[in-house]
N, C-alpha and C positions, 0 to 999 in steps of 0.2 A: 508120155514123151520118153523116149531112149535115151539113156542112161551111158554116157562115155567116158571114157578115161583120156586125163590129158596129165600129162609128166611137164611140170615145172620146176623152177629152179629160184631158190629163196635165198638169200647171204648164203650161196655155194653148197645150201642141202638141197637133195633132189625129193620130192613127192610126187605122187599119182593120186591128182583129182579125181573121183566121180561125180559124176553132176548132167543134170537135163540140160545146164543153160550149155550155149555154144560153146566151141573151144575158144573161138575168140574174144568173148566174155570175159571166159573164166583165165584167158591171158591178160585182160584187162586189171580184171581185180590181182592179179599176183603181180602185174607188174604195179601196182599200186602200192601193193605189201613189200615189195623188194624195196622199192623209192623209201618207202615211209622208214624201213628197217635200216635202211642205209643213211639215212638222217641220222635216226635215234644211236645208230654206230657212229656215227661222223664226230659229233656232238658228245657221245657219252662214249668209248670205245672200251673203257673200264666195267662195262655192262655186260655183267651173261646175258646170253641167249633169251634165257626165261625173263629176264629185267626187261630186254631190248622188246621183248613180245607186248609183255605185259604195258610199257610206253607205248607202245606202236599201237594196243588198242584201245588204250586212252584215249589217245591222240586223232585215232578213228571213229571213238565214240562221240568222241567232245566232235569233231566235224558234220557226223550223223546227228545230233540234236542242235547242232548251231543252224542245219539246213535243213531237218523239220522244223524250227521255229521259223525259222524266212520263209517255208512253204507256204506254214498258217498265215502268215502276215499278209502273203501274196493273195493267196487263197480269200482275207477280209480284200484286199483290195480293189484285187478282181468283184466282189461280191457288193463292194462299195459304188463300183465303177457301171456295173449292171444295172445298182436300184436307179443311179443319177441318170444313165442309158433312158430309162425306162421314164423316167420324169419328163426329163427334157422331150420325147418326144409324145408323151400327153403332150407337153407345155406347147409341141411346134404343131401338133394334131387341133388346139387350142385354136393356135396362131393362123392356122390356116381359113379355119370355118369363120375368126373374126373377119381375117383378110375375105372372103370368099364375100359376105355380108357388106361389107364394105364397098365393094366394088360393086354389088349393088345396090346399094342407096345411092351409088356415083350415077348408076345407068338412072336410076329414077329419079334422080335428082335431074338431074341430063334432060330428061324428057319433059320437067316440069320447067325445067326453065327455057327450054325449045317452045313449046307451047306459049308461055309468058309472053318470051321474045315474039311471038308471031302473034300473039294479041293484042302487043302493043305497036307493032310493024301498021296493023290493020286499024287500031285508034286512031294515028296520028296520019 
Protein backbone atom coordinates (compact mmCIF):
# COMPACT_ATOMS: atom_id res chain seq x y z
CA UNK A 1 0.00 0.00 0.00
CA UNK A 2 1.32 3.86 -0.60
CA UNK A 3 2.75 5.28 2.05
CA UNK A 4 1.56 9.22 2.53
CA UNK A 5 2.24 12.01 4.39
CA UNK A 6 -0.43 14.01 6.29
CA UNK A 7 0.68 17.17 8.54
CA UNK A 8 -1.29 17.42 11.74
CA UNK A 9 -1.69 19.48 14.59
CA UNK A 10 -1.30 18.29 18.35
CA UNK A 11 -1.61 21.06 21.47
CA UNK A 12 -0.39 23.76 18.71
CA UNK A 13 2.88 21.38 17.48
CA UNK A 14 2.65 20.71 14.01
CA UNK A 15 3.99 16.96 12.67
CA UNK A 16 4.06 15.03 9.39
CA UNK A 17 2.49 11.62 9.64
CA UNK A 18 3.65 8.77 7.36
CA UNK A 19 1.40 6.05 7.08
CA UNK A 20 -0.62 3.37 4.69
CA UNK A 21 -3.81 3.92 6.51
CA UNK A 22 -5.89 6.95 5.04
CA UNK A 23 -5.58 10.40 5.70
CA UNK A 24 -8.80 10.36 7.10
CA UNK A 25 -7.89 7.77 9.66
CA UNK A 26 -4.87 8.96 10.54
CA UNK A 27 -7.15 12.50 11.18
CA UNK A 28 -9.22 10.42 13.30
CA UNK A 29 -6.53 9.04 15.56
CA UNK A 30 -4.81 12.74 16.11
CA UNK A 31 -7.85 14.17 16.54
CA UNK A 32 -8.28 11.60 19.34
CA UNK A 33 -4.75 12.50 20.69
CA UNK A 34 -5.45 16.22 20.57
CA UNK A 35 -9.02 15.53 22.69
CA UNK A 36 -7.34 13.21 25.01
CA UNK A 37 -4.18 15.88 25.49
CA UNK A 38 -6.31 18.62 25.97
CA UNK A 39 -8.11 16.81 28.80
CA UNK A 40 -4.88 15.81 30.48
CA UNK A 41 -4.04 19.89 30.05
CA UNK A 42 -7.48 20.80 31.27
CA UNK A 43 -7.18 18.87 34.33
CA UNK A 44 -3.47 18.96 34.98
CA UNK A 45 -2.12 22.31 33.09
CA UNK A 46 0.97 22.17 35.48
CA UNK A 47 2.15 19.29 33.33
CA UNK A 48 5.08 19.28 30.70
CA UNK A 49 4.55 18.08 27.63
CA UNK A 50 6.40 14.72 28.21
CA UNK A 51 3.91 14.30 31.57
CA UNK A 52 0.87 15.25 29.44
CA UNK A 53 1.99 12.53 26.76
CA UNK A 54 3.03 9.97 29.05
CA UNK A 55 -0.99 10.49 30.89
CA UNK A 56 -2.39 10.69 27.60
CA UNK A 57 -1.04 7.20 26.88
CA UNK A 58 -2.02 5.67 29.91
CA UNK A 59 -5.14 6.78 29.56
CA UNK A 60 -5.17 5.30 25.99
CA UNK A 61 -3.69 2.16 27.10
CA UNK A 62 -5.99 1.49 30.11
CA UNK A 63 -9.09 2.25 27.24
CA UNK A 64 -7.30 -0.26 24.70
CA UNK A 65 -7.32 -3.17 27.45
CA UNK A 66 -10.72 -2.22 28.95
CA UNK A 67 -11.95 -2.97 25.22
CA UNK A 68 -10.00 -5.96 24.44
CA UNK A 69 -11.43 -7.47 27.68
CA UNK A 70 -15.23 -6.39 26.50
CA UNK A 71 -14.13 -7.77 22.95
CA UNK A 72 -13.19 -11.34 24.80
CA UNK A 73 -16.36 -11.09 26.67
CA UNK A 74 -18.35 -10.50 23.51
CA UNK A 75 -16.47 -12.79 21.61
CA UNK A 76 -17.67 -15.89 24.83
CA UNK A 77 -20.91 -14.42 24.24
CA UNK A 78 -21.37 -14.55 20.85
CA UNK A 79 -19.74 -18.05 21.09
CA UNK A 80 -22.35 -18.89 24.05
CA UNK A 81 -25.15 -17.62 21.85
CA UNK A 82 -24.09 -20.00 18.71
CA UNK A 83 -23.72 -23.39 20.84
CA UNK A 84 -27.66 -22.37 22.44
CA UNK A 85 -28.40 -21.41 18.36
CA UNK A 86 -27.33 -24.81 17.69
CA UNK A 87 -29.27 -26.66 20.53
CA UNK A 88 -32.39 -25.19 20.26
CA UNK A 89 -32.60 -26.08 16.74
CA UNK A 90 -31.65 -29.84 17.23
CA UNK A 91 -34.24 -29.33 19.90
CA UNK A 92 -36.92 -27.74 17.18
CA UNK A 93 -35.50 -30.25 14.40
CA UNK A 94 -36.47 -32.80 17.45
CA UNK A 95 -39.98 -31.10 17.66
CA UNK A 96 -40.77 -31.33 14.33
CA UNK A 97 -40.23 -35.05 13.31
CA UNK A 98 -42.31 -35.68 16.87
CA UNK A 99 -44.93 -33.29 15.60
CA UNK A 100 -44.62 -34.90 12.04
CA UNK A 101 -45.35 -38.58 13.92
CA UNK A 102 -48.03 -37.28 15.61
CA UNK A 103 -50.07 -36.08 13.17
CA UNK A 104 -49.81 -39.35 11.87
CA UNK A 105 -51.06 -41.56 14.27
CA UNK A 106 -53.93 -38.72 14.23
CA UNK A 107 -54.49 -39.67 10.37
CA UNK A 108 -54.43 -43.51 11.57
CA UNK A 109 -56.08 -43.16 14.25
CA UNK A 110 -58.78 -41.08 12.03
CA UNK A 111 -59.04 -44.01 9.94
CA UNK A 112 -59.56 -46.68 12.58
CA UNK A 113 -62.05 -44.99 13.96
CA UNK A 114 -63.80 -44.24 10.53
CA UNK A 115 -63.79 -47.74 9.97
CA UNK A 116 -65.21 -48.55 13.68
CA UNK A 117 -67.85 -45.92 13.13
CA UNK A 118 -68.91 -47.64 9.93
CA UNK A 119 -68.97 -51.10 11.41
CA UNK A 120 -70.91 -50.25 13.95
CA UNK A 121 -73.44 -47.89 11.50
CA UNK A 122 -73.75 -51.46 9.70
CA UNK A 123 -74.29 -53.63 13.28
CA UNK A 124 -77.06 -51.70 14.40
Amino acid sequence: MEKRKVNIRIQGKDYVIVSSDTEEYIRQVSFLVEKKTGEVAMAAPQLSTAMNAVLVALNLADDYLKSEKSRDNLRVQVADYLEETTRLNAENTDIKAEVAMLKEEIRRLEIVNAKREGELGRGM
